[in-house]
N, C-alpha and C positions, 0 to 999 in steps of 0.2 A: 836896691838900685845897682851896688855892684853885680849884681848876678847877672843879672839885663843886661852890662856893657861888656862881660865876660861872654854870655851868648850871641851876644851883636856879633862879637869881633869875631869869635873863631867858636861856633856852634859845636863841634861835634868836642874839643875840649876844653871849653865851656860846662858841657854837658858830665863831661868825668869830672871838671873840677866843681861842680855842683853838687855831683853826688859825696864828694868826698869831703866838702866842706856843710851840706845840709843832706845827711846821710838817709834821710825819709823821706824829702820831696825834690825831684828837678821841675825845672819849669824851661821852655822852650815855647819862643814865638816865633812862629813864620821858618821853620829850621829849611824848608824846603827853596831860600828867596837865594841862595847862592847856588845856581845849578852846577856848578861844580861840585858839590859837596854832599848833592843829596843822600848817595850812596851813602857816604859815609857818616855822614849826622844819621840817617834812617838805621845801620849798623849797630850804632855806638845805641840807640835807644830803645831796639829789639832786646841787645843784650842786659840791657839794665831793666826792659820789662822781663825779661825772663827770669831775672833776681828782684820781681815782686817789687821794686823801684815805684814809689808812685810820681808819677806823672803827670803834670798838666799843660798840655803840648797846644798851642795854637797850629794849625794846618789847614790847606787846601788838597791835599795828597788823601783824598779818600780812600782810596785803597788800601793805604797803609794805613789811617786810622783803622777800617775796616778791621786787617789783622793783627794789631797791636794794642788798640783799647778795650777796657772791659767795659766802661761807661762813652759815649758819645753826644754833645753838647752840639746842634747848628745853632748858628746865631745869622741875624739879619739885621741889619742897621742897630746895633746895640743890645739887641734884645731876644733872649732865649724862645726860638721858636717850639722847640723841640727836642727832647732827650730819651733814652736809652741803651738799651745793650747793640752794639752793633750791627747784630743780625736784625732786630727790631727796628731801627732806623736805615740801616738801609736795604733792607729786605720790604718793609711792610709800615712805611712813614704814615703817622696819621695827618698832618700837617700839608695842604695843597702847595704853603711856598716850600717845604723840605722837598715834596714828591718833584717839582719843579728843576729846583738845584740841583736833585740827582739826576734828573732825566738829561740834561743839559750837559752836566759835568762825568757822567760815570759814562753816556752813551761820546763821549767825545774820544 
């Protein structure tokens, strides 16, 4: 629960103090909800993917899931619609409500 109010409050170091206090997993919800900060929270989580940081990022910023994650989770009302490699979901979704979400959200 601490980590939660540490990312609430201030996401992108939140995000360094996550990694430096659970040196294997960050965890990040909605890091994209301060537009202020996107650059910099989306920054701070490129570089921690790049040191193989595993990650489990709540987002609406497909794009940057696109080139940041190696696995890709949609969800709809609670529930996992659809999963894989990024290329694979948003390249070639088997799922008509995923193909939907992207049509709507990537063409916007």
């Amino acid at each position: 629960m601490m980590l939660k109010a540490i990312l609430s409050c201030a996401p992108a170091a939140g995000l360094a103090i996550a990694a430096a206090v659970l040196p294997s997993v960050a965890a990040s919800d909605g890091p994209e909800l301060d537009p202020e900060l996107v650059d910099e929270v989306n920054l701070v989580m490129k570089q921690l993917a790049s040191e193989h940081m595993t990650m489990v990022i709540v987002t609406h910023e497909m794009r940057f899931a696109a080139e940041v994650a190696d696995r890709v989770l949609f969800m709809a009302d609670g529930t996992v619609i659809e999963e894989g490699t990024p290329d694979e979901l948003f390249t070639q979704p088997k799922q008509e409500r995923t193909r939907t979400f992207l049509r709507k959200f990537l063409n916007a």
